[in-house]
Each structure stands twice: as C-alpha cells, then as structure tokens.
C-alpha positions in Angstrom: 77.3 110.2 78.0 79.6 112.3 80.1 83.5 112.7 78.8 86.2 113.2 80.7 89.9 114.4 80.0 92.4 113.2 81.9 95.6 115.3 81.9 98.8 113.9 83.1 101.2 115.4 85.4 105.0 114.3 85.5 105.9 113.5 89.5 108.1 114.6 91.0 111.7 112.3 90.1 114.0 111.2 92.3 117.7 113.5 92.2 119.5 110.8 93.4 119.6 106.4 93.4 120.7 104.8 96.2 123.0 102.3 95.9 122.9 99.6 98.0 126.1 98.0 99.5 126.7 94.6 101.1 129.3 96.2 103.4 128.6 98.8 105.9 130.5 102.2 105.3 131.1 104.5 107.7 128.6 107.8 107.4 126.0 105.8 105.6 122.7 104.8 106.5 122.7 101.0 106.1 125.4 100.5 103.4 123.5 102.9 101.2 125.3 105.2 99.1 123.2 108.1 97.5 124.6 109.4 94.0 123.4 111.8 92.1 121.5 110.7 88.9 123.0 113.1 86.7 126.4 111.4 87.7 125.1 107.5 88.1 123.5 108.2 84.2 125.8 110.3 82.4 124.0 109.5 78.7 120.5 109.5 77.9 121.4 105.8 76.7 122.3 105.0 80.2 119.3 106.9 81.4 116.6 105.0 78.9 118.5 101.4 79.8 118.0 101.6 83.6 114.2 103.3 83.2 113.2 100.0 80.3 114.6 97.6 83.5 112.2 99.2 85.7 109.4 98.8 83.7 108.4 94.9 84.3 108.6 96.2 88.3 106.0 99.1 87.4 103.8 96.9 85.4 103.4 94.2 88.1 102.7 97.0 91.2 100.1 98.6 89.2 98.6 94.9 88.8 98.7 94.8 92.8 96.9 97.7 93.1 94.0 96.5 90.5 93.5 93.9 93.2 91.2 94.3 96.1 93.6 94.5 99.2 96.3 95.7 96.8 
C-alpha cells in the first residue's frame, strides 16, 4: 500500500471585497465598490464573523464539484 502526503498551500486571498450597490455610482463598474479588506475588517472578530458566513457557501460548491457535471 502506497502513502501519500498531501501538503496544503494557502491561495492566494483576495485584497479587496466588492461591495455591491443597488444604485449606479459614477466611476464604478456596475454599482460595485472595491474596499480594501484591511479597512472593510478592521478586527480579527470582524474578519472570523464574515469568513464562518462563508462557510455554508464553500461547503455546498465543493458538494457540486463531487458531482459528475459539477
């Protein structure tokens, strides 16, 4: 039997969220407003809150991909 270690390597994180707004602003792609992470998460409170809420999306598109055609 043949063992295999699998190392992980962080990606590469996004520098900024976009912020999507209903109205169109002048100077911005599609009412999207790009802010700086450091600035939209000033605590690492803010920053753990908003990564937990992404969790049940990251779950379900790793199911997707499990399944043929995913």
């Amino acid at each position: 039997m043949a063992v295999t270690t699998i190392k992980i390597r962080p990606f590469r994180y996004s520098n900024f969220v976009h912020l999507a707004i209903d109205e169109k602003i002048p100077g911005q792609a599609q009412g999207e407003v790009a802010l700086d992470v450091g600035d939209a998460f000033p605590t690492d409170e803010a920053a753990a809150e908003f990564w937990d809420e992404l969790k049940e999306g990251w779950i379900m598109h790793c199911r997707q991909r499990r399944t043929p055609n995913g």
